[in-house]
VMD Tcl script that draws the C-alpha trace (Angstrom):
set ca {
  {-4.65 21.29 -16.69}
  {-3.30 17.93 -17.24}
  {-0.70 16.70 -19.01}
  {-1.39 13.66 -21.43}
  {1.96 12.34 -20.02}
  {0.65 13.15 -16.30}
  {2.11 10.86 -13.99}
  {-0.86 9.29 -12.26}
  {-1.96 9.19 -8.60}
  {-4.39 7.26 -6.67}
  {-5.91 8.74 -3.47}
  {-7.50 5.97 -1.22}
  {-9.43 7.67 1.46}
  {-13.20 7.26 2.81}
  {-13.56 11.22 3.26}
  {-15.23 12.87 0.33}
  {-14.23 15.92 1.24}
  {-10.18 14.95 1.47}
  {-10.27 13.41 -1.59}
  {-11.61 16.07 -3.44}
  {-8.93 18.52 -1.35}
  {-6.34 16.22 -2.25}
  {-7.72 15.74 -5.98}
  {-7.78 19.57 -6.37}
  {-4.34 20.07 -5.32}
  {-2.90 17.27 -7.55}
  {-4.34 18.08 -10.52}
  {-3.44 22.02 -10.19}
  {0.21 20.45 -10.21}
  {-0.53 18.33 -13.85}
  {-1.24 14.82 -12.10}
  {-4.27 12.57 -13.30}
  {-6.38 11.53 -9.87}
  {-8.08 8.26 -9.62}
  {-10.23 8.13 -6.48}
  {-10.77 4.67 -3.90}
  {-13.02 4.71 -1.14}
  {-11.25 1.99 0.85}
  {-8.54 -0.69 0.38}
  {-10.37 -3.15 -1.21}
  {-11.87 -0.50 -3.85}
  {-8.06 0.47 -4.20}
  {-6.58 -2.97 -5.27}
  {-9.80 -3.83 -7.67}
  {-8.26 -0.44 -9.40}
  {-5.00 -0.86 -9.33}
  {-5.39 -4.48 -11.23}
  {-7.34 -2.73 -13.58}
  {-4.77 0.82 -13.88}
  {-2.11 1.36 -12.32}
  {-0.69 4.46 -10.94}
  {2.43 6.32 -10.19}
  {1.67 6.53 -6.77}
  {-0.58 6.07 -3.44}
  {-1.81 8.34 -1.38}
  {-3.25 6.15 1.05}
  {-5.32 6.69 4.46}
  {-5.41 4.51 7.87}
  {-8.49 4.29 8.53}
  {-11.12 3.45 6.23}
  {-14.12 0.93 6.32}
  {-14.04 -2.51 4.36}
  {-9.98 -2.72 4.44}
  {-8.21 0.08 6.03}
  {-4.92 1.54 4.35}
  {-1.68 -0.51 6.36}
  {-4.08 -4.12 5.71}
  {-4.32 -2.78 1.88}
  {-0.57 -1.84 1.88}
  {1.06 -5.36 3.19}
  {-1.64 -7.04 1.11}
  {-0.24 -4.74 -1.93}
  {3.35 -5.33 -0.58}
  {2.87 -9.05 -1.28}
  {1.87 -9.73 -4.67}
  {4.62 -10.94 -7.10}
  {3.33 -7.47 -9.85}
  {5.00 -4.80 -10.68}
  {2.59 -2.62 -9.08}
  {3.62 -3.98 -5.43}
  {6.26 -1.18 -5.62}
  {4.30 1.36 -6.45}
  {5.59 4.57 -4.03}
  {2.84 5.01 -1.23}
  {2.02 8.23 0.63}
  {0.44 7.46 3.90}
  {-1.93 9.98 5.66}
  {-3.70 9.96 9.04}
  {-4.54 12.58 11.93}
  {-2.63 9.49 13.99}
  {0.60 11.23 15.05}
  {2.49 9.02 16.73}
  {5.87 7.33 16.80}
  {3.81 4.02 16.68}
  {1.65 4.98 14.04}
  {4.73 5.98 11.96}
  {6.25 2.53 13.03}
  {3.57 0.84 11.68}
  {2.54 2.33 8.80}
  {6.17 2.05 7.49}
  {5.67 -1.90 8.76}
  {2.97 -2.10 6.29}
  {4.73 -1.07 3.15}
  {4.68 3.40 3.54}
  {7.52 4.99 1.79}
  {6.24 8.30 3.63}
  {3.83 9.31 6.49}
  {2.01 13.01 6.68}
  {0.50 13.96 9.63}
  {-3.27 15.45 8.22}
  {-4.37 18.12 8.09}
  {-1.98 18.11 4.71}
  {-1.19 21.50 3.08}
  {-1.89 21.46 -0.57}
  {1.11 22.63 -1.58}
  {3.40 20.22 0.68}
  {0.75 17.28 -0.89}
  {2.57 18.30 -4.54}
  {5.41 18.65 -3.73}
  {5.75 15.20 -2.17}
  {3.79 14.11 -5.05}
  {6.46 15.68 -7.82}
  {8.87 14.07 -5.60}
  {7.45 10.16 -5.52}
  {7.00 10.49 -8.96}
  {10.09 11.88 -10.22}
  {8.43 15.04 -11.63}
  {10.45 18.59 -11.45}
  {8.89 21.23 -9.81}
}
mol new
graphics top color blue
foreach p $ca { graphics top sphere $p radius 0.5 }
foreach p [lrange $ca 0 end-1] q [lrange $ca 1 end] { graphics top cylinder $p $q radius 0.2 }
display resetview
């Protein structure tokens, strides 16, 4: 059940099936899910409602996730510094190195447990678990 005070999250990811894994999880923990396909998707969204927080994959068709983050990371709006979750089965310290480059606050190595997903969520957003 959500909260009408739910702290919102936006999950950009081209997998169907992770974002409805992710959304499942999120929202069992009170958060309000907005979905993006891709990076571009993900900024028309975000201009139009912002969110709490990103939870944002590499690699996506159209505008993968670090080209949407430093593109993000530039604009002179408050929603530049929205918190941003970064997710990819890419494991390495180079990855890490350049996902943080972009503009990640955090990087999990998928597959993501549900539970470790909220609790990094409740985290980002302030909210007390």
């Amino acid at each position: 059940m959500v909260k009408a005070s739910a702290k919102s999250i936006l999950v950009i990811d081209d997998a169907s099936l992770v974002r409805l894994y992710y959304r499942d999880a999120l929202e069992r923990a009170g958060f309000q899910v907005t979905e993006a396909m891709n990076g571009l998707e993900a900024l028309e969204k975000l201009l139009v409602e912002p969110a709490d927080l990103l939870i944002v994959d590499v690699n996506m068709p159209k505008m993968d996730g670090l080209t949407f983050l430093k593109i993000l990371r530039r604009q002179e709006l408050p929603l530049a510094a929205t918190p941003a979750l970064v997710t990819s089965t890419e494991s390495g310290p180079q990855d890490i190195d350049a996902a943080r480059k972009a503009g990640a606050n955090f990087y999990l190595v998928k597959p993501v447990a549900q539970d470790e997903l909220a609790a990094y969520a409740a985290m980002f957003c302030g909210e007390p678990r």
